[in-house]
C-alpha positions as CSV (number, residue, x, y, z in Angstrom):
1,X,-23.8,39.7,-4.4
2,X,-26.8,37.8,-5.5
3,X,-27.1,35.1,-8.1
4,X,-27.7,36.1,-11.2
5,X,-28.3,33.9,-14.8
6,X,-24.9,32.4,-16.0
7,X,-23.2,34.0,-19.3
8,X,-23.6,31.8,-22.5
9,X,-20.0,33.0,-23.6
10,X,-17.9,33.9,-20.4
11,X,-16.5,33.0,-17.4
12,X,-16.8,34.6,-13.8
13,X,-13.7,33.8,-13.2
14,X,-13.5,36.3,-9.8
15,X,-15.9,34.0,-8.1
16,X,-14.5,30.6,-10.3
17,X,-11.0,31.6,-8.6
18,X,-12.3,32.2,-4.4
19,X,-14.2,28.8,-5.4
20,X,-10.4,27.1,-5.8
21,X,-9.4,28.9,-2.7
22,X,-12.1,26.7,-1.0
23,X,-10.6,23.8,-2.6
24,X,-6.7,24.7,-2.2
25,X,-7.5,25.3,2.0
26,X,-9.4,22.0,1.9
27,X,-6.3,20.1,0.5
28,X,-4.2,21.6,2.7
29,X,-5.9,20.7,5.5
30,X,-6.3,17.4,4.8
31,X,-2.8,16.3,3.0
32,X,-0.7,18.3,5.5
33,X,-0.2,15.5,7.5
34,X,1.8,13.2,5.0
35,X,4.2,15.8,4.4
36,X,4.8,16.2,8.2
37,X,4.1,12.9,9.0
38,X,7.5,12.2,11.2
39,X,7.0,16.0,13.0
40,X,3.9,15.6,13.9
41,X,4.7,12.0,14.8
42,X,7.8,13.3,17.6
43,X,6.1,16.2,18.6
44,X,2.7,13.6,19.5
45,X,4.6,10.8,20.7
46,X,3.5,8.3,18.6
47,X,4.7,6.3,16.0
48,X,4.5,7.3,12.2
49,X,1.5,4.4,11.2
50,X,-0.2,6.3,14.1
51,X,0.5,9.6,12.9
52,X,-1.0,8.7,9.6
53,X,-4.5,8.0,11.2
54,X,-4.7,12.1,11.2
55,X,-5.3,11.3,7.3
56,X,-7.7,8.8,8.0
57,X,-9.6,10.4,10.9
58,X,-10.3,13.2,8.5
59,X,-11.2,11.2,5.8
60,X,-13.7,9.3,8.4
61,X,-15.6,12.5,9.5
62,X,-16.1,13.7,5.4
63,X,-17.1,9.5,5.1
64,X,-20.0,9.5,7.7
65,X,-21.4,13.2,7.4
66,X,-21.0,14.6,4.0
67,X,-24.1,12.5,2.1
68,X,-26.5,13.5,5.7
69,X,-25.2,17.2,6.1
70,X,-25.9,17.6,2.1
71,X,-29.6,16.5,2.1
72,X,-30.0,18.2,5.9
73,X,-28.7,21.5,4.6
74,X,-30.3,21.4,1.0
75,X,-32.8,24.0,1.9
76,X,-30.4,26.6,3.4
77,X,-28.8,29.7,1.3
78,X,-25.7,28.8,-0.4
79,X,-23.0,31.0,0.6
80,X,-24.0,31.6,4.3
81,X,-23.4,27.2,4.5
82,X,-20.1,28.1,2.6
83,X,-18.8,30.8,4.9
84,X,-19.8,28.2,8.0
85,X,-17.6,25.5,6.8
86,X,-15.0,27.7,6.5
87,X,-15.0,29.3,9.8
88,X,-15.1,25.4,10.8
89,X,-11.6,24.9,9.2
90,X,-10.4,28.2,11.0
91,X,-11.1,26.0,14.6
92,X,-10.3,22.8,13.9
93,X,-6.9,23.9,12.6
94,X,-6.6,25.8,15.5
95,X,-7.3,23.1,17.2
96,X,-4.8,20.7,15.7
97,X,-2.2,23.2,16.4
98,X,-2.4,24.0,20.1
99,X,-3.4,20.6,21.2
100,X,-0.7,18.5,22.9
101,X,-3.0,15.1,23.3
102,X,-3.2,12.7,20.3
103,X,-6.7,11.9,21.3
104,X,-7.8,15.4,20.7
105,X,-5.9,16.3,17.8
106,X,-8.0,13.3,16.1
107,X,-11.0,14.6,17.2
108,X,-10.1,17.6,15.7
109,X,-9.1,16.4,12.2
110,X,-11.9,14.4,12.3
111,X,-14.5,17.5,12.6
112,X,-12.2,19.3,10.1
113,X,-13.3,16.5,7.6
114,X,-17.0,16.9,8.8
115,X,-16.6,20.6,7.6
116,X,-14.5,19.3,4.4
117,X,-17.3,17.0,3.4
118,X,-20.0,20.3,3.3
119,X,-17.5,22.0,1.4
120,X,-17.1,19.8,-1.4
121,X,-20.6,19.4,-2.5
122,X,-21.0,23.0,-2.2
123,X,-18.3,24.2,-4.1
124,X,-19.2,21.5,-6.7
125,X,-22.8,23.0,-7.1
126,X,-21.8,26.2,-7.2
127,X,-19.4,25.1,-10.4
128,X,-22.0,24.0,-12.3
129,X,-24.6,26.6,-10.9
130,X,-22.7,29.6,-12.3
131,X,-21.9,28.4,-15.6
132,X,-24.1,26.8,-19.0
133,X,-23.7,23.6,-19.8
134,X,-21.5,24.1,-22.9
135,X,-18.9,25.2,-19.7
136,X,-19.8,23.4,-17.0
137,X,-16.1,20.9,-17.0
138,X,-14.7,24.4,-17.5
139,X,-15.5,26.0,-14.6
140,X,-14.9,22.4,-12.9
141,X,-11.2,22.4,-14.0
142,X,-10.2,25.9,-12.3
143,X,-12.2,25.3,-9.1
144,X,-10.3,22.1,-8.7
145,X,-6.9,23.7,-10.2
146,X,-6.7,24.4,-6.2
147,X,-6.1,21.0,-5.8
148,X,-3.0,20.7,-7.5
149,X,-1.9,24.6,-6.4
150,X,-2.5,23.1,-2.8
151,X,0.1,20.2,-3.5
152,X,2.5,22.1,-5.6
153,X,2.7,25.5,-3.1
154,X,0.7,24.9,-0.5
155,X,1.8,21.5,0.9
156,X,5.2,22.2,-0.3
157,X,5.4,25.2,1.5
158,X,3.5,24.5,5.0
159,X,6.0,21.6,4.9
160,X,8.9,23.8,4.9
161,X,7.3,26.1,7.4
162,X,6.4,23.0,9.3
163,X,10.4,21.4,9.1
164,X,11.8,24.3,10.1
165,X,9.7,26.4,12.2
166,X,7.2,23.6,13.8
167,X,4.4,21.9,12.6
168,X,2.4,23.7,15.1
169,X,2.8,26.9,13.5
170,X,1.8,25.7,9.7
171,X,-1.5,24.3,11.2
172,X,-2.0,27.8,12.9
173,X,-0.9,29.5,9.8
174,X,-4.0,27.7,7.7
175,X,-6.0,28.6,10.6
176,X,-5.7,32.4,9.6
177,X,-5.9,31.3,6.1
178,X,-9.3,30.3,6.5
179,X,-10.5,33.1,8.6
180,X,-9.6,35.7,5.6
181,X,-10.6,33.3,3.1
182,X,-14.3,33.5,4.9
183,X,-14.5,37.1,4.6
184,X,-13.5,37.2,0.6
185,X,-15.9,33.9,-0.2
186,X,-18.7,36.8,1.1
187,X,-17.6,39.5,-0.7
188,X,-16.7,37.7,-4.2
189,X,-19.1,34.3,-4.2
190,X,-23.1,34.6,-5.5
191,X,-25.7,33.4,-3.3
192,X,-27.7,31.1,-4.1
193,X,-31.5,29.8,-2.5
194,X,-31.5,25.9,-1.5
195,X,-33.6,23.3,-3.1
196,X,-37.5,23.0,-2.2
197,X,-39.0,19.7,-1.7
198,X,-40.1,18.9,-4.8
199,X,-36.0,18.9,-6.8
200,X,-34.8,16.9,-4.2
201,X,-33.8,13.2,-4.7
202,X,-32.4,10.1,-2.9
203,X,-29.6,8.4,-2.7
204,X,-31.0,5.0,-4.1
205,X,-32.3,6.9,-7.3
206,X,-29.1,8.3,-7.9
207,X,-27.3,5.5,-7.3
208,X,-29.5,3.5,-10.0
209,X,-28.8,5.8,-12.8
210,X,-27.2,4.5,-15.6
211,X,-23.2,5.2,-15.3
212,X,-23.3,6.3,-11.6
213,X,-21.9,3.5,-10.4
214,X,-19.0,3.3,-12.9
215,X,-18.0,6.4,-11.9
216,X,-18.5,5.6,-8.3
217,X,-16.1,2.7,-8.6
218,X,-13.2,4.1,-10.8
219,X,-13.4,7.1,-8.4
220,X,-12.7,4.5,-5.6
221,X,-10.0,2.8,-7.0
222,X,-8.0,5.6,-8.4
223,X,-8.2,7.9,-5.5
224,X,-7.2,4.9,-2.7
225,X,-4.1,4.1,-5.2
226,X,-2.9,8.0,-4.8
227,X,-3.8,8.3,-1.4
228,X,-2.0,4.6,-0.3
229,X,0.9,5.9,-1.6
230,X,0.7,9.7,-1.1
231,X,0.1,9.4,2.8
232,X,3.1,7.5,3.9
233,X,5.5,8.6,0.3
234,X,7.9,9.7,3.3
235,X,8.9,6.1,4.6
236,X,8.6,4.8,0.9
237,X,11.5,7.3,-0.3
238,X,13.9,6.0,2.3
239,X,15.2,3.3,-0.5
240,X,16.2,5.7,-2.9
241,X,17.6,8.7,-0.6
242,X,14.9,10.9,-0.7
243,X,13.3,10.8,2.4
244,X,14.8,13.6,3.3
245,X,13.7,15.9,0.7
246,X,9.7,15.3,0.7
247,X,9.2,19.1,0.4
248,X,11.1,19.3,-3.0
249,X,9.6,16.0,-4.2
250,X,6.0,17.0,-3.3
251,X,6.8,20.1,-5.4
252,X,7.7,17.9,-8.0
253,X,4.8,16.6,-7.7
254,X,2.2,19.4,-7.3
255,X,3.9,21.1,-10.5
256,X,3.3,18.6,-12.8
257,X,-0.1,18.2,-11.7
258,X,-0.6,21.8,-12.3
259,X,0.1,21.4,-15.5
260,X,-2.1,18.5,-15.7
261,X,-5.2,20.5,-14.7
262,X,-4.5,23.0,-17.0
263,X,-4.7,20.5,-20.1
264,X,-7.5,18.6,-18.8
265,X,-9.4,22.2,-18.4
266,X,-9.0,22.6,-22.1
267,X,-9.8,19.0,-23.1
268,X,-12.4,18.0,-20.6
269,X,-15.6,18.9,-22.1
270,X,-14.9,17.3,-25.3
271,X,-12.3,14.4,-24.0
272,X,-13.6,12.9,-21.0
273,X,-13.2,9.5,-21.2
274,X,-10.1,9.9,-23.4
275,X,-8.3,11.9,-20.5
276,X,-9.5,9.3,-18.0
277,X,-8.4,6.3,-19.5
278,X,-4.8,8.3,-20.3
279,X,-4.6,9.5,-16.7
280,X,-5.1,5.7,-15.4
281,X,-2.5,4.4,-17.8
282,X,-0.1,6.9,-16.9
283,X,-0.6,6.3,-13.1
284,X,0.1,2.4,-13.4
285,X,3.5,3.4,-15.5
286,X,4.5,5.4,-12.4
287,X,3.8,2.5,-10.5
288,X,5.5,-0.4,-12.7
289,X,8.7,2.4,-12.1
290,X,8.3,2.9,-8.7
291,X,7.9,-1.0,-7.7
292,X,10.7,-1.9,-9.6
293,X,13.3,0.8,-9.6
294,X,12.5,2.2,-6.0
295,X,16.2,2.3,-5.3
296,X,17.3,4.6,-7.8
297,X,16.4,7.9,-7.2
298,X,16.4,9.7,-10.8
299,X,14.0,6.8,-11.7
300,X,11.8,7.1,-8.3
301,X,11.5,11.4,-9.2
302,X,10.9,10.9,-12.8
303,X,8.0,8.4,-11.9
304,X,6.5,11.0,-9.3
305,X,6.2,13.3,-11.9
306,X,4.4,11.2,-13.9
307,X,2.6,10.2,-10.9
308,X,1.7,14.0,-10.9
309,X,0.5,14.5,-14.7
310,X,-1.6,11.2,-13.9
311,X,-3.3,12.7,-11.1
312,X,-3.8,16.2,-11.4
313,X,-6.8,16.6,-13.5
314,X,-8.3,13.5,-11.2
315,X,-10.9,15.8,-9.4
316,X,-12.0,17.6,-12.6
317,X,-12.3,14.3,-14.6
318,X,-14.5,12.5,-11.9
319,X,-16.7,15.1,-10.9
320,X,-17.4,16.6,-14.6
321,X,-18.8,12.8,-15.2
322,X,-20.3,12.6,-12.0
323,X,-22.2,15.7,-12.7
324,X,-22.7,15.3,-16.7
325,X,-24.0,11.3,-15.8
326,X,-26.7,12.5,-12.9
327,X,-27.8,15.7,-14.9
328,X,-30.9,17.2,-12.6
329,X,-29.1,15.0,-10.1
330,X,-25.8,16.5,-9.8
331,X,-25.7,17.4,-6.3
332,X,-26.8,14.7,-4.8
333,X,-24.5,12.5,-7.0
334,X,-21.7,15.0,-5.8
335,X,-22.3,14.0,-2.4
336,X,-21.5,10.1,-2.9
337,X,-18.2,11.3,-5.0
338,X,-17.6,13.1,-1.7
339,X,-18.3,10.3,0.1
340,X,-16.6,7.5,-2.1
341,X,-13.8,9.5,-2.2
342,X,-13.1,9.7,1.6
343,X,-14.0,6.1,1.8
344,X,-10.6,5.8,-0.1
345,X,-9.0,8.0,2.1
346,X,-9.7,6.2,4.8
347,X,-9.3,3.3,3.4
348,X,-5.7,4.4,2.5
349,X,-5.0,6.0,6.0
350,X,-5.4,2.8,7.6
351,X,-4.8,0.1,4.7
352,X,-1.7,1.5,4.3
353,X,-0.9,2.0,8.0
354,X,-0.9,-2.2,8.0
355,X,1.1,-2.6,4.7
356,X,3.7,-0.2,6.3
357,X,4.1,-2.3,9.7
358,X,3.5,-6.1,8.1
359,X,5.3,-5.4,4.5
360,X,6.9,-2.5,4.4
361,X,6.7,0.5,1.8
362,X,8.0,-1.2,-0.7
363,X,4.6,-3.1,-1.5
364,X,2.8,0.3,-2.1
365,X,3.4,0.2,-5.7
366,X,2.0,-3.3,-6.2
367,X,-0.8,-2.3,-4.1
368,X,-1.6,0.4,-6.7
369,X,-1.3,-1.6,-9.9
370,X,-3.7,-4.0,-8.2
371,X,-6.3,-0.9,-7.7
372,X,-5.8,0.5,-10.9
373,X,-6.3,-2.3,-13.2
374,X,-9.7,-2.8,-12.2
375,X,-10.7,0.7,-12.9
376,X,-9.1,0.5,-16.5
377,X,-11.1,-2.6,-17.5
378,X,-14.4,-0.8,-15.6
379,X,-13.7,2.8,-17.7
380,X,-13.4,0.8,-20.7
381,X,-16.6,-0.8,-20.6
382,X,-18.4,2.7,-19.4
383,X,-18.3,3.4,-23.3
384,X,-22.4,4.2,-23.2
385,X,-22.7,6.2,-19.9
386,X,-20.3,7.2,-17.0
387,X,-17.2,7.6,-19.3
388,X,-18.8,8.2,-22.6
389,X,-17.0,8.6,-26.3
390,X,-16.6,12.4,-27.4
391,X,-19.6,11.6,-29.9
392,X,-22.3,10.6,-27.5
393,X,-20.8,13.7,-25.5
């Protein structure tokens, strides 16, 4: 299949939908570990703040490769890269499930985030590559929808399959996952040429452009809030009595943020800043709930799901105005949402590894309303660029 000029009035919704495979495989590859956090932390002999640092060594390899792989792999064919990075989940999941060494199961996560980091700029360019403008947050919103269908069947699932037939056995089942997912991204994805020399651009001239760095920095704060409390929501459910049903709370969770792609697929083109401002206010209700009614279990579900609506349209949202902000720029710009993202991983990973040992989990939710005040007041004042009003849209 070659590339071919994007319809003005449709869809290509066949290669749209092995685009959100990418992305559902990528989640579940890197959230996995939360949901099996005390498995993986018996069967590795380590403790559970130690277990977590699979999140964060993940997170680390996207951090310090995915901006240097993009602009070293800007000249190389599309899909062939894409079917590469793939292959690189099938090992590194194989990997991670036959290893009986700590040491080597982070080196292995950390190489699957190497691989993660190349994936996400590339299925980010090829969202806005295959589509007008006019449909661009569109296409964004059901590439990303594997997001959410990663957390509300995927993680949900492998952690079943992990509970009671071994964690060993879910990473080896995503290992297979990838390998067929490889040879459909071939058959059903375009390929596209790389850039030449002369459409390239650098980091600092991205970076200057007016917006980026609003984006940048709401991206930051809003993705280390979910990820703080989304990495260790095991320990923090022990209060209530839930800590022994993650699986049915994280498909609470992935449900409602289903749903939450869905309406920001509709809404996005028009109601960017609208749906981002909603989605942060929504987030630091779940956390007001969760900080002060983490006992109560009713209350503690009801603000997950909340938690969920919040943060399932995330992705779409911050990499529709990453991409409408940098225009010419978008791929480069997608690389430092990559990046920032991961940062917050990471950032979460071990941030919250230390709030867990020195505090316990019940700070989490203070933590986040911290985080996410900051990137109200900075969305607010992106009125002019970053988060613009529907009109200047």
């Amino acid at each position: 299949m070659s590339a071919t000029t994007p319809s003005t009035d449709r869809l290509p919704l066949p290669a749209l939908l092995a685009l959100a495979l990418v992305a559902f495989i990528t989640v579940l590859t890197e959230a996995l570990p939360a949901g099996l956090l005390r498995q993986m932390s018996a069967g590795l002999g380590v403790s559970e703040a130690l277990a977590g640092q699979l999140v964060s060594l993940y997170a680390l390899g996207t951090l310090l490769t995915a901006i240097p792989l993009t602009a070293a792999t800007q000249s190389w064919r599309r899909r062939p890269l894409l079917a590469v990075a793939i292959l690189g989940f099938a090992v590194t999941n194989a990997v991670t499930a036959l290893s009986g060494h700590y040491e080597l199961t982070l080196v292995a996560r950390f190489f699957a985030g190497v691989f993660a980091g190349l994936l996400w700029s590339l299925v980010a360019g090829y969202a806005s590559r295959l589509v007008p403008d006019q449909l661009k947050g569109r296409a964004m919103a059901i590439v990303m929808a594997g997001i959410p269908l990663a957390l509300s069947v995927g993680i949900p699932a492998a952690t079943f399959l992990g509970i009671h037939a071994g964690w060993r056995f879910a990473f080896g089942g995503m290992s297979l996952i990838a390998l067929g997912l490889a040879g459909w991204m071939w058959l059903r994805i375009p390929d596209y040429p790389g850039q030449t020399a002369g459409q390239q651009r650098s980091i600092a001239e991205v970076f200057m452009l007016p917006g980026i760095r609003a984006v940048l920095f709401v991206t930051l704060t809003f993705v280390l809030a979910h990820n703080l409390l989304y990495t260790y929501i095991a320990p923090f459910l022990v209060p209530s009595g839930l800590a022994d049903r993650v699986d049915l709370i994280l498909l609470a969770f992935g449900i409602v943020a289903l749903a939450s792609v869905w309406v920001v697929g509709l809404l996005v083109d028009r109601w960017l800043r609208q749906l981002v401002l909603a989605s942060t206010v929504l987030f630091l209700a779940a956390a007001g709930a969760l900080g002060f009614w983490n006992h109560s279990a009713v209350t503690v579900f009801g603000a997950i799901a909340v938690w969920g609506l919040a943060w399932g349209g995330a992705a779409t949202l911050f990499q529709t105005a990453s991409a409408k902000t940098a225009g010419s720029a978008a791929e480069v710009a997608q690389s430092m949402i990559v990046t920032v993202w991961n940062i917050a991983m990471a950032a979460a990973g071990v941030g919250g590894g230390l709030l867990l040992q020195r505090e316990g989990a019940t700070i989490f939710p203070f933590a986040l309303i911290a985080l996410l005040l900051p990137a109200l007041i900075v969305t607010l004042r992106s009125r002019r660029h970053g988060f613009p009003s529907a009109e200047r849209v």
